[in-house]
N, C-alpha and C positions, 0 to 999 in steps of 0.2 A: 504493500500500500504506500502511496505516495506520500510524504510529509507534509505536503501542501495540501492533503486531502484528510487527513487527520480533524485538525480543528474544526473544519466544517462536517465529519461527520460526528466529533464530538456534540457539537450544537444542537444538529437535529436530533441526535438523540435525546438528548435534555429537554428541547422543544416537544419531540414526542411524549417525554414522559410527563410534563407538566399538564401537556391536552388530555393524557387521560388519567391523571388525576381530578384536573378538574371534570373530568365527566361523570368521575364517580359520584355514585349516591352520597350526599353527605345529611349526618341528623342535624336538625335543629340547632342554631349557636348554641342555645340554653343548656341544651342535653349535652349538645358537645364538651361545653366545659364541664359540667357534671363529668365528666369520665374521665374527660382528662385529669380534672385535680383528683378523681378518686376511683382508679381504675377497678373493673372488676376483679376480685379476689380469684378466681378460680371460672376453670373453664365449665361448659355446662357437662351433663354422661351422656350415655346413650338411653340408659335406662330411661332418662325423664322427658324425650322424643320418642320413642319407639311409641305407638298408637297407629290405627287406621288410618286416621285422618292426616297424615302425616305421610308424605311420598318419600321412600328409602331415599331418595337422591336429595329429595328435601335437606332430608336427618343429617344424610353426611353434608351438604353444601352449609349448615348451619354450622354444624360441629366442627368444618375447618375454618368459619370465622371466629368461633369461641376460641382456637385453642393454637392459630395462624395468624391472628390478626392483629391488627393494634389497639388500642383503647377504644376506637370509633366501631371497628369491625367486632370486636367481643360487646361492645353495648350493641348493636345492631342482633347477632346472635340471642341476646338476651330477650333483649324487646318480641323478637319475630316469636323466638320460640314461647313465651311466657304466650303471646298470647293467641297463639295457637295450640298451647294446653288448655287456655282459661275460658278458651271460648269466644274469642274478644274477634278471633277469626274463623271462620267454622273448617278451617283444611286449606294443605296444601298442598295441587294436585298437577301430575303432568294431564295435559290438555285432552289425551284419548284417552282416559278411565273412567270409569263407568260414573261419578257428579260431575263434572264438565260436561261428557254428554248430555247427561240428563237435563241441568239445568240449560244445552243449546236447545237441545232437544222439545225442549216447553218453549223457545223462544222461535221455533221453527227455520232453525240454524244449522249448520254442519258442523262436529266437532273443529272441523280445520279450518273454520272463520271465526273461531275464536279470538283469538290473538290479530291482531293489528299486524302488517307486512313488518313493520320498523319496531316491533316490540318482542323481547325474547320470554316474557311475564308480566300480566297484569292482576290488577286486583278488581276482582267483579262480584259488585255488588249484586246482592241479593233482592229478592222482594221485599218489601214495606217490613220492618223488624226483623228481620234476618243478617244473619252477618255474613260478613263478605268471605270470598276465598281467592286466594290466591291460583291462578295457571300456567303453569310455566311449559315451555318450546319443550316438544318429546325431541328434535335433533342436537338439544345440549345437555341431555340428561347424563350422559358421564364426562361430563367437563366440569370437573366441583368447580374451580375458578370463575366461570361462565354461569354456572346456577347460581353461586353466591351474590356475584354482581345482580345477574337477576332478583334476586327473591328483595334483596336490597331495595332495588330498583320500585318496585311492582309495592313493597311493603309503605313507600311514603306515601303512592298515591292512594292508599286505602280510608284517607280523611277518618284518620285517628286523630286524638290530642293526647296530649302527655300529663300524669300529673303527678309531680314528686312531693312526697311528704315529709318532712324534717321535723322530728324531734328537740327540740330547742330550749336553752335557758333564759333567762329574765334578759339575757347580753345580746342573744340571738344567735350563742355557738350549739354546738352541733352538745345532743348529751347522751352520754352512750350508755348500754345496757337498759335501753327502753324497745320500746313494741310499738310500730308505727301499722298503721291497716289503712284498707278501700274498702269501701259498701257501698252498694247503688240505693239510692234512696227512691228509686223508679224499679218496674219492674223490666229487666233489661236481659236477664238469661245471662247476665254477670257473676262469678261464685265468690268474689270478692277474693281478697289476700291478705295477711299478715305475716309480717315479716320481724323475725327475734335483733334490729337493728336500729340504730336511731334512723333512719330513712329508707324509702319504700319510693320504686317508680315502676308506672305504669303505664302503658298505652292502652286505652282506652276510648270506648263509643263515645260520641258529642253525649253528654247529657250532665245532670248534677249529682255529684257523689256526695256521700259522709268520708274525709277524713278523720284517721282519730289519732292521736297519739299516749300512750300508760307509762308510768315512769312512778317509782314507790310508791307503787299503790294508788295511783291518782290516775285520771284520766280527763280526755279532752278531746274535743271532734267541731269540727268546722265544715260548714258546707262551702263545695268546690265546684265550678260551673266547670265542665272541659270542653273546648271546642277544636272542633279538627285542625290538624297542622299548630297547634300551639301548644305552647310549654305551659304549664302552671305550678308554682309553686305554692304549696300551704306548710310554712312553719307554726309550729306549734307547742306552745311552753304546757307540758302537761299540769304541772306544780303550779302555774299559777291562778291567783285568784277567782275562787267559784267552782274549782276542779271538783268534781265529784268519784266516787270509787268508781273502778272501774266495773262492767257487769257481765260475766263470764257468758259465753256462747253457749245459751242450750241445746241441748241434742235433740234430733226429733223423738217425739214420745215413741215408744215400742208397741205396737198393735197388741194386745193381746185375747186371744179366743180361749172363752169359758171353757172348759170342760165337757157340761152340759150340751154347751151350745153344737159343739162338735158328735157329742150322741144324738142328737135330735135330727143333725144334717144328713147322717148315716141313714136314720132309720128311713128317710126320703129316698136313698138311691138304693132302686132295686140289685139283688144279686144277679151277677151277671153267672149262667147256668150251661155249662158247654155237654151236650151229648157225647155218645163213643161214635158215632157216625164224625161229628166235628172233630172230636180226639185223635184219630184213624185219617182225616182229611187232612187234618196239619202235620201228625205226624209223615206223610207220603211227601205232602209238601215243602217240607221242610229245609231241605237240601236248597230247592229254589228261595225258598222266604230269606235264608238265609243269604244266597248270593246277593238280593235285590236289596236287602240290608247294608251288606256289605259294598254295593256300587255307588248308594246316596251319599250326595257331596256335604261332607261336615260343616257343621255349622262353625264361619270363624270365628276364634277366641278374640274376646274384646275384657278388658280393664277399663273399671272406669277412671278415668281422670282423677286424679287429684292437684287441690292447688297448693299444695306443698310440693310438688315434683320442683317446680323453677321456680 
């Protein structure tokens, strides 16, 4: 290579790499500096992505922003994946599996007009109260770097708002070994969170939540509007003035059936009474019963979510 051609292709490369920088997804100033002064501690597992609603190439293109990326990229990981366990996004899917379809499908659509020519994933809203999902391009499904950028992508325009909660003193610093949480004060299909930290962030539907913050035994909560594409921050001095005990989360009550109730149900359903003709029929057929058994496609294993996983 020539010496005279050195520095100019030092340039464009520098030039190249500043364009695609700038092209990437970036979050929120607000949030940005949230991470940067206080990076996430730990990357996310697998364990707390693994679910249906979750496309494997998802899981891994999240999992190498958590555990590859810089502060901006593991807050990005964080945010998609939380709320895509909590609900806040109902799935993340490649574009030809069976909710993509379906939802084109109601819109009398082809899975492959999905996506926009110049979009590699978008976030598509759902019907009236529904939450949205995520679609990403089946031709970049084993490019983690190219799904990452995607989900990134596709994740801002989902007109979420943010809203971080900070546990605070009379000064306005940070006070640790308290309990900060969200609660929808609507009914929103939101499962809410608490987190054993002075601060708690979340992305989250436009609407108005309860903030709360507990700190010695005191507690505190502030209502919080969120609106899409904006940061909100609610500090809150749990200790100060007017703070009332905090009031522990009861469990749903447990059904319970009498005794009684359950002889009474019985004596309603008749015995079911098989002849030696039927005895004799099944046993001949049995060989067959069994293969036909044996061909039905299993029901898949589903866990429910919890929102302690992220």
């Amino acid at each position: 290579m020539s010496r005279a051609l050195a520095p100019a292709i030092a340039s464009a490369g520098v030039l190249l790499a500043a364009a695609i920088a700038a092209a990437e997804p970036r979050l929120p100033e607000a949030l940005r500096a949230v991470y940067d002064a206080d990076p996430i501690p730990s990357p996310l597992t697998e364990q707390a992505l693994v679910r249906d609603t979750i496309d494997v190439h998802a899981q891994r293109a999240i999992l190498h922003l958590s555990r590859d990326g810089d502060n901006q990229d593991r807050a990005f990981a964080l945010m998609i994946g939380r709320a895509a366990v909590r609900g806040t996004l109902a799935g993340i899917y490649l574009e030809n599996t069976r909710v993509p379809i379906l939802r084109a499908k109601a819109l009398g659509i082809p899975w492959w007009e999905i996506l926009p020519k110049d979009k590699r994933a978008i976030c598509w809203e759902g019907s009236a109260g529904e939450a949205p999902v995520i679609v990403f391009d089946e031709a970049i499904r084993s490019d983690v770097a190219a799904v990452s950028l995607a989900l990134r992508e596709a994740f801002l325009g989902c007109g979420l708002g943010y809203l971080i909660v900070d546990a605070v003193d009379a000064d306005g610093e940070f006070r640790q070994g308290c309990a900060t949480g969200i609660a929808p004060n609507q009914t929103l299909g939101y499962q809410g969170t608490r987190c054993e930290s002075c601060s708690e962030t979340e992305p989250l539907r436009p609407a108005t939540y309860d903030a709360s913050a507990e700190c010695e035994g005191k507690a505190r909560s502030a209502q919080s509007v969120v609106k899409a594409g904006e940061v909100t921050i609610e500090q809150i001095d749990p200790t100060a003035g007017g703070a009332e005990a905090p009031v522990a989360a009861a469990a749903p009550p447990k059904i319970r059936i009498p005794a009684a109730a359950i002889k009474r149900a019985a004596l309603r359903i008749p015995a079911r009474t098989r002849s030696a003709e039927s005895d004799a029929g099944a046993a001949a057929g049995g060989d067959d019963s069994a293969a036909a058994a044996g061909s039905a496609e299993p029901e898949p294993a589903t866990r429910r979510p919890s929102t302690n996983d992220l």
